[in-house]
C-alpha positions as CSV (number, residue, x, y, z in Angstrom):
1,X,106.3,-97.4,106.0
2,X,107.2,-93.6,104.9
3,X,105.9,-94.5,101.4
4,X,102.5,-95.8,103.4
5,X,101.8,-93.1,105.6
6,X,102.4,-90.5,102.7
7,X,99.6,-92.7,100.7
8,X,97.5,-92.1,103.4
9,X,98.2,-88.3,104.1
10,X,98.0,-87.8,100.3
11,X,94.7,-89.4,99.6
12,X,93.0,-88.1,103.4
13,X,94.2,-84.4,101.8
14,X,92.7,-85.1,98.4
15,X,89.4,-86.0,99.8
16,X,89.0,-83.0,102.0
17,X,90.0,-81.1,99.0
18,X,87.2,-83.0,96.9
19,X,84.7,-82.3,99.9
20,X,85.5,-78.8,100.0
21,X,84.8,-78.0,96.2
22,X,82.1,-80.0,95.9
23,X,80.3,-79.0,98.9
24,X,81.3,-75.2,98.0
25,X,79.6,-75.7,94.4
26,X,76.7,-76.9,96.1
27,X,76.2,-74.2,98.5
28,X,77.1,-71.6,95.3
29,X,74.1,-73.4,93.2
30,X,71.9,-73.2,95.8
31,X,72.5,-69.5,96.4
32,X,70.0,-68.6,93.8
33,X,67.7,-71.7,92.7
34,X,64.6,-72.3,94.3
35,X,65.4,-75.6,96.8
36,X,63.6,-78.4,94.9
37,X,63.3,-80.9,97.8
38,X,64.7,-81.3,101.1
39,X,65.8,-84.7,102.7
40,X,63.0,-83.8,105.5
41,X,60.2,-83.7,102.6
42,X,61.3,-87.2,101.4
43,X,61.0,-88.9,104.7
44,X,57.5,-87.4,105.5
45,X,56.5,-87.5,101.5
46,X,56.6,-91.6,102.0
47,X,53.2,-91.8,103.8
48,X,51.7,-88.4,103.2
49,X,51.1,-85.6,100.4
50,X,53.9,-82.4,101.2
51,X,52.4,-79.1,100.7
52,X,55.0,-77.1,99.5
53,X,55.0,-73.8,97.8
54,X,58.3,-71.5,96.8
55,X,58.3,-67.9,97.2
56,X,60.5,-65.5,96.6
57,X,61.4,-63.1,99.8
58,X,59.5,-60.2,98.4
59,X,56.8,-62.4,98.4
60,X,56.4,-63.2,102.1
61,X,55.0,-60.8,104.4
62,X,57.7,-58.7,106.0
63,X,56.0,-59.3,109.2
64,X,56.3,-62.9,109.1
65,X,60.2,-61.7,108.6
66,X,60.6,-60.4,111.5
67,X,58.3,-62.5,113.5
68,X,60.5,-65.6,113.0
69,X,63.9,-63.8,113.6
70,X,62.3,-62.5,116.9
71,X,61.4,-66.1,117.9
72,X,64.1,-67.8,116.6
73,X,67.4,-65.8,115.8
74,X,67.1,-62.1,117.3
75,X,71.0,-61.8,116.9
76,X,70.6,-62.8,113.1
77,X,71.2,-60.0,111.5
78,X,74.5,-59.4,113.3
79,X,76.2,-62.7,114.0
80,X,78.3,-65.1,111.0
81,X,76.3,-68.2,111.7
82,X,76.7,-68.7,115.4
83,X,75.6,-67.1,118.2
84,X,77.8,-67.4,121.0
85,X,75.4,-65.2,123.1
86,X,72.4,-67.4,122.6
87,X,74.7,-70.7,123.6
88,X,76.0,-69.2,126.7
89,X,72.0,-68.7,128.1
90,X,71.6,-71.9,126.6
91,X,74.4,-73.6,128.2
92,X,73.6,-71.2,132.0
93,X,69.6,-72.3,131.4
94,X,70.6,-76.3,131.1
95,X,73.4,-75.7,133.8
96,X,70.5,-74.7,136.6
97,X,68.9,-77.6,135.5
98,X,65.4,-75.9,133.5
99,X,64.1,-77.1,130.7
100,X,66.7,-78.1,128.2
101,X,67.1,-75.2,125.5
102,X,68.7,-75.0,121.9
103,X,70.9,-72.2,120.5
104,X,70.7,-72.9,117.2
105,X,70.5,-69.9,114.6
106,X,68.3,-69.3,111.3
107,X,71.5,-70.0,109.0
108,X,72.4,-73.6,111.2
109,X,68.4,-74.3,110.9
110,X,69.1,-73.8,107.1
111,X,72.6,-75.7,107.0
112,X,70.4,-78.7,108.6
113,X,67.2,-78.8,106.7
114,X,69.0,-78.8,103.7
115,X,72.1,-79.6,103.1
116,X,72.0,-82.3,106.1
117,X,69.8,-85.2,107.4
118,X,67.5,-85.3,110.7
119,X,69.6,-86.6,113.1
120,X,71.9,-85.8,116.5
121,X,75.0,-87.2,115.9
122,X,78.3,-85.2,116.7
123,X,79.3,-85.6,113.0
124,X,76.1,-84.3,111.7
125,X,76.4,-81.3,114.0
126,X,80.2,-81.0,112.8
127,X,78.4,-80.3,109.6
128,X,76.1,-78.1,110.2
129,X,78.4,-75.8,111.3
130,X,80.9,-76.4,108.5
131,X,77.5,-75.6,106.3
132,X,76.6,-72.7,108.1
133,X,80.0,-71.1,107.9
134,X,79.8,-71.8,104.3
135,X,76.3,-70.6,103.5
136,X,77.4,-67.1,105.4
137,X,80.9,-66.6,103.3
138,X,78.4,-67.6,100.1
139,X,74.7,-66.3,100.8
140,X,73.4,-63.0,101.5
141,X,71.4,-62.6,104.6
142,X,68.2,-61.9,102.8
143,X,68.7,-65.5,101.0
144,X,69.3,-67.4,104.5
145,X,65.7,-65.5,105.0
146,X,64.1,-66.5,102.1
147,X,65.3,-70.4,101.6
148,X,64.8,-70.5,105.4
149,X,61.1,-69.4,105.2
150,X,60.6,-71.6,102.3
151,X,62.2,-75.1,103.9
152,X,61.0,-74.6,107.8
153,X,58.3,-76.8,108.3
154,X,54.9,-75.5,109.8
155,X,53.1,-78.8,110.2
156,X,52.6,-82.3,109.6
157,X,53.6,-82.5,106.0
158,X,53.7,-78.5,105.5
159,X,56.9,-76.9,104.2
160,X,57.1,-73.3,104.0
161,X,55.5,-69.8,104.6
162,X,53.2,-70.0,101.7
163,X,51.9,-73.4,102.1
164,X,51.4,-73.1,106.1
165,X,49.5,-69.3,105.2
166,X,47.2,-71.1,102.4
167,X,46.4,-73.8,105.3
168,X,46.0,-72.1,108.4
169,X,44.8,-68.9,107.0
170,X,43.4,-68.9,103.5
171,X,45.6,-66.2,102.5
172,X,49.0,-65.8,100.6
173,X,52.2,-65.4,102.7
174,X,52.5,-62.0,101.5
175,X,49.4,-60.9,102.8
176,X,49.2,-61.9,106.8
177,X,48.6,-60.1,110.1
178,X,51.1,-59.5,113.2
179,X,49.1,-61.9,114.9
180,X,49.5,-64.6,112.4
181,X,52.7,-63.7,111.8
182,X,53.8,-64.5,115.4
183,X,51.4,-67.4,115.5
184,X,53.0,-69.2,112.9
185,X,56.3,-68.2,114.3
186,X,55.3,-69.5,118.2
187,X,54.9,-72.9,116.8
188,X,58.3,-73.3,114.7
189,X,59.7,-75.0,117.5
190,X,57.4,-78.3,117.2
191,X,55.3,-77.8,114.6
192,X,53.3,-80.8,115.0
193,X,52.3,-80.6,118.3
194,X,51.2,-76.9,118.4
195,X,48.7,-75.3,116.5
196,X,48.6,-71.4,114.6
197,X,45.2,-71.5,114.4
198,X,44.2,-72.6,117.7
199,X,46.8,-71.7,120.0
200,X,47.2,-73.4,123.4
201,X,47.9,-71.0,126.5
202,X,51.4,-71.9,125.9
203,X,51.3,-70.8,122.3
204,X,49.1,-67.8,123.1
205,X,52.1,-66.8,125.8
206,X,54.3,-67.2,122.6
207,X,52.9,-65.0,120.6
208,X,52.2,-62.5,122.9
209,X,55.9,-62.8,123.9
210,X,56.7,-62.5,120.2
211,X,54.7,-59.5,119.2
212,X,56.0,-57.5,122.3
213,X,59.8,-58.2,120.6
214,X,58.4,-57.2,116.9
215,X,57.4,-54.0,118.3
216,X,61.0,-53.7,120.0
217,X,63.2,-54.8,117.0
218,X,60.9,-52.8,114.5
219,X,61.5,-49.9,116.2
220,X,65.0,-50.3,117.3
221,X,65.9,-51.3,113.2
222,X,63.9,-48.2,112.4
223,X,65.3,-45.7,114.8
224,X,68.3,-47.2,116.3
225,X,71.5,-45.8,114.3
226,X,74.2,-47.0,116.3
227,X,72.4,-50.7,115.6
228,X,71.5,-50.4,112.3
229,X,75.5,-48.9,111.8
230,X,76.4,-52.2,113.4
231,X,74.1,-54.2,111.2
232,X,75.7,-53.1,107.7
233,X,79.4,-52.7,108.9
């Protein structure tokens, strides 16, 4: 019976092992090639063409930068793949019984789209946050950025800044407004239901909502020491 359990222990320790290494070369690989596919692209590539350009970070407008980190992640620059002040609203908000709301960061958005598969099981959200510790010990911030910009979807069968830009806006990512910027941002949430280039008045209160926090974290990144101090420690 010993000799069986130790089996057991022995091969469960080996395969964690395995898992770790493996999952750990991925991440490292992944740190500096473009993302080729995601598992998201192959599910929606079955019955439709993906538009899907990859651009580099310098490459995308850094409006569009801060646009999305002020709708979906203002804490990004300071937290290690979690934030534990976004799930306490989160969890207060669903507690008075108002509409239901995420916490999710940029890096666990990342960790999902694609190292993981679209689903809500309490395993694949175990993984997401084993991948998002991971892809912050391995990945600088500016890469979560740029692979996240790249992989978000903007539409039915649009992955990415540039591709969603070229769509909405006949213009490169690198080149787009505030407005558009925060437009394209407003509708990350459900891309297919909402629309950047005709914005409902839910949208519209979005990105008016959005631009007003732009304007904030701009200037408190430009002028703010005591931030910015806690941003590079």
């Amino acid at each position: 019976m010993k000799n069986i359990t130790y089996h057991i222990i022995k091969y469960i320790a080996g395969f964690i092992l395995l898992f770790n290494i493996l999952t750990l070369i991925w991440v490292v690989v992944y740190s500096f090639i473009p993302i080729p596919v995601t598992k998201l692209m192959v599910i929606e590539g079955r019955d439709k063409e993906i538009k899907y350009e990859w651009r580099s970070l310098d490459q995308i407008s850094g409006r569009l930068q801060l646009a999305v980190m002020c709708a979906e992640d203002q804490y990004f620059l300071l937290h290690d793949g979690l934030d534990f002040r976004s799930i306490r609203k989160a969890e207060e908000a669903n507690r008075r019984g108002g509409k239901v709301k995420g916490a999710s960061t940029i890096t666990q958005q990342v960790a999902k789209n694609v190292f993981l598969w679209p689903d809500r099981t309490w395993v694949r959200k175990a993984a997401e946050l084993y991948f998002s510790l991971l892809i912050e010990m391995v990945w600088s911030k500016e890469r979560i950025m740029e692979v996240y910009l790249n992989v978000a979807e903007f539409g039915d069968g649009i992955f990415g800044a540039e591709a969603a830009c070229q769509a909405y806006f006949g213009r490169s990512a690198a080149g787009i407004s505030v407005t558009q910027s925060a437009r394209l941002a407003a509708i990350l949430p459900s891309p297919k239901r909402y629309s950047a280039v005709k914005p409902s008045t839910y949208v519209q209160g979005r990105v008016d909502w959005i631009e007003k926090q732009m304007w904030y974290w701009g200037y408190k990144m430009t002028y703010d020491r005591e931030f910015v101090k806690k941003m590079v420690e």
